[in-house]
C-alpha positions as CSV (number, residue, x, y, z in Angstrom):
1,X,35.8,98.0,134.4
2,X,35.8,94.7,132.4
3,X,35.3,95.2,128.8
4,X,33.9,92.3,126.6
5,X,36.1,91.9,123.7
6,X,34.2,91.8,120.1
7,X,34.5,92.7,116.4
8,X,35.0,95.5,115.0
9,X,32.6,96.8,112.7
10,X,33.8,100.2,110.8
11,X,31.5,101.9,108.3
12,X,32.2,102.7,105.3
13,X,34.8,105.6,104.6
14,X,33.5,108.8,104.7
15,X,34.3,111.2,101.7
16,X,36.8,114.2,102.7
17,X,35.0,117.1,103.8
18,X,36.3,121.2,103.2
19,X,34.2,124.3,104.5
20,X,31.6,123.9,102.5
21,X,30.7,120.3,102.3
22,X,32.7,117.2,101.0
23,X,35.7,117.5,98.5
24,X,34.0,116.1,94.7
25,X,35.7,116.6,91.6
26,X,34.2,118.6,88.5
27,X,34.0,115.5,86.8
28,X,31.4,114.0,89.6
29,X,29.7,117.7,88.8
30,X,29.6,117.0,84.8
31,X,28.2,113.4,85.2
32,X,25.2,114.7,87.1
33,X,24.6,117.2,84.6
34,X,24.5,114.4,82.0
35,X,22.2,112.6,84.0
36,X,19.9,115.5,84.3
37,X,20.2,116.4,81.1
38,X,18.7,112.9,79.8
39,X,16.1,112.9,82.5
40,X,14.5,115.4,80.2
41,X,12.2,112.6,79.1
42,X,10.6,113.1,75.2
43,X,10.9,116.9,75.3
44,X,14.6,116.6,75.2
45,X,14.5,114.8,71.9
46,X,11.8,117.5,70.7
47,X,13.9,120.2,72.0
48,X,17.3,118.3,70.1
49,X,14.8,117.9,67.1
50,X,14.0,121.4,66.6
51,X,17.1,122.9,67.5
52,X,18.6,120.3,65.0
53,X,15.6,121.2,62.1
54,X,15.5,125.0,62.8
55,X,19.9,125.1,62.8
56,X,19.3,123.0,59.5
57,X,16.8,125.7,58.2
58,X,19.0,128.8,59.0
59,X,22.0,127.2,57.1
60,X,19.6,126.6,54.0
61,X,17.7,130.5,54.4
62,X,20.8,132.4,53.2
63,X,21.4,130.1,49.9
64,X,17.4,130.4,49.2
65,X,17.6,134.2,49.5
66,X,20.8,134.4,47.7
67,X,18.6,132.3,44.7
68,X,15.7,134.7,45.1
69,X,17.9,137.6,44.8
70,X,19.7,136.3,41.7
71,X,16.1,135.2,40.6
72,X,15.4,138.7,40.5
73,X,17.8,140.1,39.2
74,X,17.9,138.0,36.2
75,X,14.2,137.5,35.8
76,X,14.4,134.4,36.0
77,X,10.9,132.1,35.1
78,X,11.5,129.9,38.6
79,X,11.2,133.1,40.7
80,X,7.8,132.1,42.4
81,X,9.5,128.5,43.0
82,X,12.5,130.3,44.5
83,X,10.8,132.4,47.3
84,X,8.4,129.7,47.9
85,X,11.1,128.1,49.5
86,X,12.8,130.9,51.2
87,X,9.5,132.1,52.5
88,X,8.6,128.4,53.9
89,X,12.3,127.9,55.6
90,X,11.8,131.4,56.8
91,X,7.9,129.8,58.4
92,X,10.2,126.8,59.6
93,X,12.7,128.6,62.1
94,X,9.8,130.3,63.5
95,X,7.9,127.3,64.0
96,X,11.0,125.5,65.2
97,X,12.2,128.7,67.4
98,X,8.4,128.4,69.2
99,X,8.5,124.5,70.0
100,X,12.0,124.8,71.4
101,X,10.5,127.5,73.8
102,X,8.0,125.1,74.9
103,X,10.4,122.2,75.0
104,X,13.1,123.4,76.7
105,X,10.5,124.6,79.3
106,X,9.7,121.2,80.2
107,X,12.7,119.1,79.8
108,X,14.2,121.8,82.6
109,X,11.1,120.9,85.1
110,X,11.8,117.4,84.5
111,X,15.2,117.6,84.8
112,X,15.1,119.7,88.0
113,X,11.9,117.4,89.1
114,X,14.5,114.7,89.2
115,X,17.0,116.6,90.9
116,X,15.2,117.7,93.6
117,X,13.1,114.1,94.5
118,X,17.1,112.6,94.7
119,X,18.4,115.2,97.0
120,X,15.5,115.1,99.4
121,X,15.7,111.3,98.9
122,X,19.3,111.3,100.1
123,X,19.3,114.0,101.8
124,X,16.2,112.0,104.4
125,X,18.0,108.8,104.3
126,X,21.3,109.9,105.3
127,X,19.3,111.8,108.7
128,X,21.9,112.9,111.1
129,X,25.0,112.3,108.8
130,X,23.9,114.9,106.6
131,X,23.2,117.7,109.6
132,X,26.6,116.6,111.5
133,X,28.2,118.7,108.2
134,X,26.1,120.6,107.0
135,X,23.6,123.6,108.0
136,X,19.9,122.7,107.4
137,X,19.7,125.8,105.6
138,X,22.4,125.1,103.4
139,X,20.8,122.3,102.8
140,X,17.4,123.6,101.7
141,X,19.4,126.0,99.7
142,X,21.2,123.4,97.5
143,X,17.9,121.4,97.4
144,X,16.0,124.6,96.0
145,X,18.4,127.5,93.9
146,X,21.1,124.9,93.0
147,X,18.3,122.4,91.9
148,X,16.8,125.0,89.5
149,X,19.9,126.4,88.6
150,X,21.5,122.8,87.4
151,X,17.6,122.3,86.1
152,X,18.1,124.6,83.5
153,X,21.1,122.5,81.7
154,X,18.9,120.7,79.0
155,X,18.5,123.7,77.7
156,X,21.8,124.9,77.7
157,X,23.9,122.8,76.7
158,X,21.6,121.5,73.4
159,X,21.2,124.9,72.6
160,X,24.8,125.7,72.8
161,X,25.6,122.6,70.8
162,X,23.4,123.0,68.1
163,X,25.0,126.7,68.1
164,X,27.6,124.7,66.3
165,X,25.9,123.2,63.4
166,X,24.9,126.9,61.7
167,X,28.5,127.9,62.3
168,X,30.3,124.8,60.8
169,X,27.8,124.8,57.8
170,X,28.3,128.4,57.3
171,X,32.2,127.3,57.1
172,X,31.1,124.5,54.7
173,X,29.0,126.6,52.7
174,X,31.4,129.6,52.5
175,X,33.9,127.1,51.7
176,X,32.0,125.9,48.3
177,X,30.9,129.8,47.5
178,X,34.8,131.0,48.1
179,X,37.4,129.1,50.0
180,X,39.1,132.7,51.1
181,X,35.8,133.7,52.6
182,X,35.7,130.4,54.6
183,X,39.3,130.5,55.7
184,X,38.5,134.2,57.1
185,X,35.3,133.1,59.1
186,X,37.4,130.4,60.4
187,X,40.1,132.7,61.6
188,X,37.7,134.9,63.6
189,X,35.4,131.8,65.2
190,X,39.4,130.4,66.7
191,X,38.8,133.8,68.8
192,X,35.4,133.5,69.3
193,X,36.1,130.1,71.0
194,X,38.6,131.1,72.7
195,X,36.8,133.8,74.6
196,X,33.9,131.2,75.5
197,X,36.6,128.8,77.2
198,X,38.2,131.2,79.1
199,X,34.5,132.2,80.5
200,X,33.6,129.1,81.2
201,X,36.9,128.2,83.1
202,X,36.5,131.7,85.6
203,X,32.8,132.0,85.3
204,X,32.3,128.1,86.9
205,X,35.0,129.5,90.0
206,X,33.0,132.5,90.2
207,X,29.7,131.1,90.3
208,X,30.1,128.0,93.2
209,X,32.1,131.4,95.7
210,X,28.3,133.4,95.2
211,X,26.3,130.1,95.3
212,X,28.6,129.5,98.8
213,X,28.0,133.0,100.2
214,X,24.0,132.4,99.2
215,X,24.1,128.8,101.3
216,X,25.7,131.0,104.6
217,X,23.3,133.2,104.6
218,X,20.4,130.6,104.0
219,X,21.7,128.6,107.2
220,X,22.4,131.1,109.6
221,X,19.1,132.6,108.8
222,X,17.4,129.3,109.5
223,X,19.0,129.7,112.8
224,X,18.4,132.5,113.6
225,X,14.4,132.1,112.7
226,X,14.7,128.8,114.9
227,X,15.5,131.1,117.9
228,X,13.3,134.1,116.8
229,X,12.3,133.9,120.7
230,X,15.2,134.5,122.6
231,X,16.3,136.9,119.7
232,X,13.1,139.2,120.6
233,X,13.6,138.4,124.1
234,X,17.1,140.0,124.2
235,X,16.4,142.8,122.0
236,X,19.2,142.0,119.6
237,X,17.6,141.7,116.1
238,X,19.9,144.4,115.0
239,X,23.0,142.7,115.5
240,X,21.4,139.0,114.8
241,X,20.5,140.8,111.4
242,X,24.2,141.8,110.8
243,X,25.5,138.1,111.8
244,X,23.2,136.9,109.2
245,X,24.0,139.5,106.7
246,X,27.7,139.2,107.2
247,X,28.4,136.9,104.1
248,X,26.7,139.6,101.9
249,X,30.0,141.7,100.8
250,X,31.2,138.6,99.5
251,X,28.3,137.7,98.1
252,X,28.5,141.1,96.4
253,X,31.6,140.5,95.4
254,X,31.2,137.0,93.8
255,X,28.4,139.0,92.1
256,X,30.3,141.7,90.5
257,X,33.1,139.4,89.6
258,X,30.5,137.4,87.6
259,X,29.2,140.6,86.3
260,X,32.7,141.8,84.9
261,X,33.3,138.6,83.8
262,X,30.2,138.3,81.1
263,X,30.9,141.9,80.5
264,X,34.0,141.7,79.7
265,X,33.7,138.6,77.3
266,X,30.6,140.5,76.0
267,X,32.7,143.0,74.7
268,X,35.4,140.7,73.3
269,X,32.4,138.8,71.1
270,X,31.2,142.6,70.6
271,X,34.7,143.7,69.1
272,X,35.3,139.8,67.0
273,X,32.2,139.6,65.6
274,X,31.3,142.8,63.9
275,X,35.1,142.8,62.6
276,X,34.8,139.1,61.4
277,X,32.0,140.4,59.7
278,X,33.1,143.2,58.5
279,X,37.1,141.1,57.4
280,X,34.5,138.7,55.2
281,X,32.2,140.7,53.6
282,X,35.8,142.9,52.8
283,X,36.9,139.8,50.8
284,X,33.8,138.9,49.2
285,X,33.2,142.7,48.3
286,X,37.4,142.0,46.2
287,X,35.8,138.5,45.0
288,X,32.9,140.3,43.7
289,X,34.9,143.2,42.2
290,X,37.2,140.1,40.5
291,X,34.2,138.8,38.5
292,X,34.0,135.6,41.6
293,X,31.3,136.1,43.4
294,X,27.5,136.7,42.0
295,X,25.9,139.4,44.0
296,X,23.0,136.7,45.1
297,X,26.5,134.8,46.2
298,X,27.7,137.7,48.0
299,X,24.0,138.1,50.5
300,X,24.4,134.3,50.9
301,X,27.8,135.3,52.2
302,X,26.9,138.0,54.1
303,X,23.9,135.6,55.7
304,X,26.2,133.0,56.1
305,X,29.2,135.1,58.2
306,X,26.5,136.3,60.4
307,X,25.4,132.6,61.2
308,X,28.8,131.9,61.9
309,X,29.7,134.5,64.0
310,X,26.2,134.0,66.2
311,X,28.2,131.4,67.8
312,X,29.0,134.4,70.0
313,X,25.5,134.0,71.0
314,X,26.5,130.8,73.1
315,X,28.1,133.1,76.0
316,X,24.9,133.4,77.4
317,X,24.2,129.7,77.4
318,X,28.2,129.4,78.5
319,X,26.9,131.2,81.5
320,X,24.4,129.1,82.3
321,X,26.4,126.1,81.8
322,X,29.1,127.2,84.4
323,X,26.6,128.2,87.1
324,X,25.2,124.8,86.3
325,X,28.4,123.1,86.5
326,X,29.0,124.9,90.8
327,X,25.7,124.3,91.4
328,X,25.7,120.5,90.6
329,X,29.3,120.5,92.0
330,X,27.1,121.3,95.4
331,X,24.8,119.1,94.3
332,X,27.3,116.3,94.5
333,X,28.6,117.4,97.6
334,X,25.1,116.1,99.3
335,X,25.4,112.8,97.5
336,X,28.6,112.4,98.3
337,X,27.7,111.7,102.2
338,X,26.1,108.0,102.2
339,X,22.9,107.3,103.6
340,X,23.2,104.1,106.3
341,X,23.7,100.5,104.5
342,X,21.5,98.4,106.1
343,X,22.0,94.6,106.2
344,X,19.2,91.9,105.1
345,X,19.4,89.6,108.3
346,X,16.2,89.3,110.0
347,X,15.7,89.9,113.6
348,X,15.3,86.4,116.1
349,X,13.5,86.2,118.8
350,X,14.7,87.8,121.8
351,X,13.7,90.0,124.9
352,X,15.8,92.8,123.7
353,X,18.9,92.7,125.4
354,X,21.1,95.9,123.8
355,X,25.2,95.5,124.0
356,X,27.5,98.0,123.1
357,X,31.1,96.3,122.7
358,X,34.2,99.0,122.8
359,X,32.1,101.7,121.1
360,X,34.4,104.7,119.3
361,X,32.2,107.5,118.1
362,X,34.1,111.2,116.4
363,X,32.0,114.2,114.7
364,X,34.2,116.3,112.7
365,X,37.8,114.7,114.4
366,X,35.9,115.1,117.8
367,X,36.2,112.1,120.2
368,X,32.7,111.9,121.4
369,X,32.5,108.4,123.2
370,X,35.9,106.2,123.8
371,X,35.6,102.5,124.2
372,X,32.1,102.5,125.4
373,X,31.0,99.0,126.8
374,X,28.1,97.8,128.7
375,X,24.7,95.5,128.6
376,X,21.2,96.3,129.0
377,X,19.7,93.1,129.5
378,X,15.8,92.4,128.4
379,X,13.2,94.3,129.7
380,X,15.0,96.0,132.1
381,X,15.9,99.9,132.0
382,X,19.2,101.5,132.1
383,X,19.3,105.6,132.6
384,X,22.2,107.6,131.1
385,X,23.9,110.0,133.3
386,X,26.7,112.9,133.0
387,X,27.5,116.4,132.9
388,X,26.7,118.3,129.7
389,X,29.0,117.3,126.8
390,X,29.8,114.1,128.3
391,X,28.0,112.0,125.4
392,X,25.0,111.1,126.3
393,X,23.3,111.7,122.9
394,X,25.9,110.5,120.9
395,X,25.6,106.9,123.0
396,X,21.7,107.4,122.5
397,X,22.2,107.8,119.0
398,X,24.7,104.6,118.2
399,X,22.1,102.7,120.7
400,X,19.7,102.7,118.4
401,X,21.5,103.4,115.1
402,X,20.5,106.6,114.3
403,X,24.7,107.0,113.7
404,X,27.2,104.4,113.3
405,X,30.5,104.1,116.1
406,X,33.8,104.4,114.3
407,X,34.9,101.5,116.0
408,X,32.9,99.0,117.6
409,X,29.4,97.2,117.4
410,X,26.5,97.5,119.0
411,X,24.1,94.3,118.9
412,X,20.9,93.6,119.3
413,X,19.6,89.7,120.8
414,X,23.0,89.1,119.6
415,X,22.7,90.7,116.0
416,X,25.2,93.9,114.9
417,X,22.5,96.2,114.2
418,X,24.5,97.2,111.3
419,X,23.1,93.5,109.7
420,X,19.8,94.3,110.7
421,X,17.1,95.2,107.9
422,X,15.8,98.7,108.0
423,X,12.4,98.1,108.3
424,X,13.0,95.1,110.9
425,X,15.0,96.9,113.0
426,X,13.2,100.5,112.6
427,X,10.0,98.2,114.1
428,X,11.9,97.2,117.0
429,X,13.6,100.6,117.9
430,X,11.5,103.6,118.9
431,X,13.2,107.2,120.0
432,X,11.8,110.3,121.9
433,X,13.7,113.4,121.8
434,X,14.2,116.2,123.9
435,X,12.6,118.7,120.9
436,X,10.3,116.6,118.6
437,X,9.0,117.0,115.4
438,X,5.7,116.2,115.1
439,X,5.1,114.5,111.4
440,X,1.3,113.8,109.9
441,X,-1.6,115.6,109.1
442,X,-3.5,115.1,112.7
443,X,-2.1,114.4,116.2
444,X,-3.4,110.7,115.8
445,X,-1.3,110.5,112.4
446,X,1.2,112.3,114.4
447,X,1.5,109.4,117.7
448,X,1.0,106.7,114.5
449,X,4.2,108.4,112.2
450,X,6.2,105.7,110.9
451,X,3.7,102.4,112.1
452,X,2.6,100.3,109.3
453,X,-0.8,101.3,108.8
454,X,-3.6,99.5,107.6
455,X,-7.5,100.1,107.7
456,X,-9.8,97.7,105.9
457,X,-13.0,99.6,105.8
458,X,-11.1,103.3,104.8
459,X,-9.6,103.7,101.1
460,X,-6.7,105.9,103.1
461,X,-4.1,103.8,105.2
462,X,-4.5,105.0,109.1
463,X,-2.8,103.1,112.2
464,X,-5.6,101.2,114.4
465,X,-6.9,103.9,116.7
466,X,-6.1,101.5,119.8
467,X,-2.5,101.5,118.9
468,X,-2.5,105.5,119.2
469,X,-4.8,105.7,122.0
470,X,-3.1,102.8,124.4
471,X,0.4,105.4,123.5
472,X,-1.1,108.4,124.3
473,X,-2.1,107.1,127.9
474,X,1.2,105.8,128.6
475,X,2.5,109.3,127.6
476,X,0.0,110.7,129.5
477,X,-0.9,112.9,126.4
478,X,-4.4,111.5,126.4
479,X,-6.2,113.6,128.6
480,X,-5.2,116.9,126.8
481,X,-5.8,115.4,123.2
482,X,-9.4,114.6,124.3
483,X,-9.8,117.9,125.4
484,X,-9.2,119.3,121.9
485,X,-12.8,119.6,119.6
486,X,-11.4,117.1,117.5
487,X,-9.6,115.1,119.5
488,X,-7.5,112.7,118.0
489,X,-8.3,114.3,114.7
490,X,-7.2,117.6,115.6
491,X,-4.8,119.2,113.1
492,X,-1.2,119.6,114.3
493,X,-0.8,123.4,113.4
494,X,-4.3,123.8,114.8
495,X,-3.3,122.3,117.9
496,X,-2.7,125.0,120.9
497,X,0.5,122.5,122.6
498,X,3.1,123.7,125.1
499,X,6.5,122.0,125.5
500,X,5.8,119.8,127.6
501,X,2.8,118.2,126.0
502,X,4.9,118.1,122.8
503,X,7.3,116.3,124.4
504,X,4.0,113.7,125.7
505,X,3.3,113.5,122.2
506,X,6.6,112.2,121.0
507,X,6.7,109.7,123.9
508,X,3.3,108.3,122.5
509,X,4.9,107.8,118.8
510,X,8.0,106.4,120.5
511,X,5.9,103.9,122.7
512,X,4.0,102.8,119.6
513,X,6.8,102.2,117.4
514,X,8.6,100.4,120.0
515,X,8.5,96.8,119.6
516,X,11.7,95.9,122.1
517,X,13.9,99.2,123.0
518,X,13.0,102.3,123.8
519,X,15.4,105.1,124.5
520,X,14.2,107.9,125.4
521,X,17.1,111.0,124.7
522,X,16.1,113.5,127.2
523,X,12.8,113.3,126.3
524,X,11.2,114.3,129.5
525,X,13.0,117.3,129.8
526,X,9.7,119.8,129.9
527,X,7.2,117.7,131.6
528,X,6.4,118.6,135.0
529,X,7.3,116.4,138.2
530,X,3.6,114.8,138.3
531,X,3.5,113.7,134.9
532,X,7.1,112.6,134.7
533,X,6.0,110.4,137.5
534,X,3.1,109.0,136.1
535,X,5.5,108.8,132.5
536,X,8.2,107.0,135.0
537,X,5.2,104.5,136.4
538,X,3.8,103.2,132.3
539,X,8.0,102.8,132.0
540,X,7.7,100.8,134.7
541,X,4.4,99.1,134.3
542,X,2.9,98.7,130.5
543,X,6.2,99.2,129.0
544,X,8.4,97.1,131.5
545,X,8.6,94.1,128.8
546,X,10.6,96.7,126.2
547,X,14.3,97.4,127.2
548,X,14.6,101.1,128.1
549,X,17.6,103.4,127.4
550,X,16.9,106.5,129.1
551,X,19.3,109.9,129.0
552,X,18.2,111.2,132.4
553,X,18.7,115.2,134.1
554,X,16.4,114.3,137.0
555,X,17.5,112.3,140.1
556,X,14.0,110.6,140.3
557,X,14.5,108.8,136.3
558,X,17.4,107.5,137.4
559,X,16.1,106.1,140.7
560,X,13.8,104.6,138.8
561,X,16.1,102.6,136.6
562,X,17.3,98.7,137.3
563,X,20.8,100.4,136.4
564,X,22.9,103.7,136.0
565,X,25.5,104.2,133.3
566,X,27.4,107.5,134.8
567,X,29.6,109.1,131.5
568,X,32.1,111.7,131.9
569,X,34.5,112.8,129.3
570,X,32.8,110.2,126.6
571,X,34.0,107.5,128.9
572,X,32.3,105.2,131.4
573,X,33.2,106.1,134.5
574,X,31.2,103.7,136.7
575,X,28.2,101.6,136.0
576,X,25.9,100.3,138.8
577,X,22.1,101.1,140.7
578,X,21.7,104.5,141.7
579,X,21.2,103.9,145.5
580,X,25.2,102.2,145.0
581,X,26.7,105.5,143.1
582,X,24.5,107.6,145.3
583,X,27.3,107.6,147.5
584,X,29.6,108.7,145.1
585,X,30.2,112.7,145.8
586,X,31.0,113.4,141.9
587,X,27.8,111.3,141.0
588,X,25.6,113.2,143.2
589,X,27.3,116.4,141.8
590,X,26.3,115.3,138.1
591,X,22.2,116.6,139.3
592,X,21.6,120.0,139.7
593,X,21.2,121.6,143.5
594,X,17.2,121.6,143.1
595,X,16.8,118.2,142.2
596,X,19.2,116.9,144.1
597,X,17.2,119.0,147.4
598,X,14.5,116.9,146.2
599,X,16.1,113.3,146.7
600,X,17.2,113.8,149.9
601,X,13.4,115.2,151.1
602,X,12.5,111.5,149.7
């Protein structure tokens, strides 16, 4: 076959993918945090400000005891003055302690508000490229735990920061009481930090291997609850229950690990601290003995070595940190799959002629299609033949860019779709599929998804009711939907729909949207043979002016069609009318025995 000769159009490199998503580096993972972390809006400066005011008011409560204390013991006249002031910094890190609460509550929702409205963004507009890698409950997964779990950073990380303040100022303050009790606090927080970066370091690993066992199970179960039928039809829920379950000893396992781990740097701080403690208030105790240290000077201390050791405290926030770290590094892996760039060229005039020149298409280093060229002139229709696995969806899918060809273009009136706007060419393309989902509150909203809708005497945007109606009755839908109490107006969940009229309601959204091609992916799959034929006559009748792409199973759609384009292997084999390939022995072995019984009663 002659092949037209034409650009090539690539898309735009892919990331590298592993088995869990695409390959992103931690420091990807780190910048989304600090994005989240300043979508905390004005409760993330009232969560800094308190954590800020109530650090600031824990460094100044030991040196007002210590005061008191002295106060005391010398009977001193400024006594009242002196607990005044303890008693009201005392009132401040309580008052401080209880904003935070409420602040970090908040600037975590927004944070994770934010998260989540850009991974269901991205995840939408990059459709298929997103699915071709990942499971859709892996998906939902990331969107939901790993979304809350990288939510929670505000909080985290400016309380773990400001965990630094009380401990530098206790070093500053022990420094000016006694520079031996400062160098001995410092000593002991060198360990203290060194156990918090080893956590973080194996506790990050840790966390993404259970968040990865959690995403498994999330998508096989998905899977599995997809085909609930044929699971309860086979009687196998025991075993489908195992397959699911099967990542759960490593899930276990990535569990414990992170267990051990925070016990086992629990115990570290448990040993450091009390010991730092105890090494300090050892050398103040010979300070005080010396004639050094005041005994008001030696609480202060005392206060002051426990302030600085509480940065011991900051393993728990470490933890949060480090599963906050794997989940945005999954986070990332979602962004890191691009959504379709779509060009800004506007769509000319034109009957809707479709060319595919030399199109290449792989899935996961797969060759799908192999230098795929034909025409589908204007108005006419072309059906799509083959065995199973010969590429019939993926050519359905580049036909109307719902993927992109690795190599190749396809063009539409002469324009690389890939320089078509979205909305332009979304207007001019309409798809059926074999299984579809059925979007919008009623079934008119559901015939109407994606039309621009518009309704001048209704506050609520609705697509004209003739536009739905004239789609239904080429689907042939309309007879069953008027059936229905409400009609048009009939909820979706509420409506009582076999297969086969789901499949009549898809058409009717795909004939509405469809302002020059139609393909229609196996869409008629489930109808019966009367209402595929009165399906095939409105192709043939009120939609002849569209160009129609149909993937066809039954002998009498491709009869029907002006042309045949017969795949096998992801290759053309031969292009032509029907009644010409009919006499082709391998075409007429690409229909099965029953329909093919069927043609040659006609």
């Amino acid at each position: 076959m002659k092949r037209r000769s034409g650009r090539s159009s690539r898309p735009p490199r892919l990331p590298r993918f592993g088995t869990g998503g695409p390959l992103v580096s931690s420091r990807s993972a780190d910048l989304l945090i600090a994005r989240a972390v300043r979508r905390g809006g004005p409760w993330l400066a009232v969560l800094t400000a308190t954590a800020l005011t109530g650090a600031a008011a824990d460094l100044l409560v030991p040196a007002a005891l210590g005061r008191a204390l002295d106060a005391v013991v010398r009977t001193s006249p400024d006594l009242p003055e002196t607990v005044a002031v303890a008693a009201l910094l005392a009132g401040l890190v309580v008052v401080c302690d209880a904003l935070g609460v409420l602040a970090a509550g908040v600037s975590g929702a927004r944070a994770a508000q934010w998260l989540r409205t850009r991974v269901v963004t991205h995840t939408l507009s990059a459709g298929t490229g997103m699915t071709r890698h990942l499971a859709p409950g892996e998906i939902v997964t990331r969107a939901g735990v790993n979304v809350e779990e990288a939510g929670r950073t505000p909080e985290a990380v400016v309380t773990a920061a400001t965990l630094v303040i009380p401990s530098a100022g206790s070093v500053v303050a022990l420094a000016l009481i006694d520079p031996w009790l400062a160098v001995t606090l410092v000593a002991g927080l060198l360990l203290i930090v060194a156990v918090l970066r080893a956590f973080m370091r194996k506790t990050t690993a840790a966390s993404g291997g259970y968040q990865e066992a959690q995403g498994q199970i999330a998508g096989m179960l998905v899977g599995a609850l997809a085909g609930a039928r044929t699971i309860s039809a086979a009687g196998t829920e025991d075993r489908e229950a195992a397959r699911v379950l099967a990542p759960l000893p490593r899930l276990r396992a990535q569990g414990l690990a992170l267990w051990r781990l925070q016990a086992r740097a629990g115990v570290q701080a448990a040993v450091v601290v009390p010991l730092l403690e105890i090494a300090v208030l050892a050398v103040g105790g010979l300070r005080l003995s010396a004639g050094d240290l005041t005994v008001g000077e030696l609480l202060a201390a005392a206060r002051y070595v426990v302030l600085g050791a509480g940065l011991g405290s900051a393993l728990g926030y470490a933890a949060r940190i480090a599963r906050a770290r794997s989940a945005a590094q999954r986070l990332e892996q979602l962004f890191a799959v691009p959504p379709p760039a779509y060009g800004s060229r506007p769509l000319p005039p034109g009957p809707g002629t479709l060319e595919l020149r030399d199109v290449t298409v792989r899935a996961d280093g797969v060759r799908l299609l192999s230098g795929i060229s034909f025409v589908v002139p204007g108005g006419t229709c072309t059906a799509v033949v083959g065995r199973s696995g010969s590429g019939k969806s993926s050519l359905a899918a580049v036909a109307g860019r719902l993927a992109d060809p690795e190599q190749g273009v396809v063009l539409l009136d002469g324009v690389p779709l890939r320089e078509i706007g979205r909305e332009p060419l979304r207007r001019a393309v309409g798809y059926a599929f074999e299984r579809p989902a059925l979007f919008g509150r009623t079934l008119g909203e559901a015939v109407g998804f994606g039309l621009p809708a518009h309704d001048e005497n209704n506050d609520e945007n609705t697509v004209p009711p003739d536009t739905v109606r004239a789609a239904a009755v080429a689907a042939c839908a309309d007879p069953f939907v008027r059936r229905l109490p409400l009609g048009y107006a009939t909820p979706v969940e509420e409506a009582p729909m076999s297969g086969g009229e789901i499949q009549r309601i898809g058409l009717a959204r795909a004939f509405a949207q469809a302002g020059r091609v139609l393909i229609l992916d196996d869409a008629m799959s489930s109808l019966d043979t009367v209402t595929e034929r009165q399906v095939g006559r409105a192709l043939t009748g009120s939609l002849a002016d569209r160009t129609r792409l149909v993937v066809a199973h039954r002998v009498t759609t491709a009869a029907q069609a002006d042309q045949v384009v017969w795949l096998e292997d992801g290759r053309v084999r031969a292009i032509g009318t029907h009644e010409r390939l009919w006499a082709d022995p391998g075409y007429r072995a690409v229909f099965q025995a029953p329909v093919f019984q069927e043609q040659e009663a006609s």
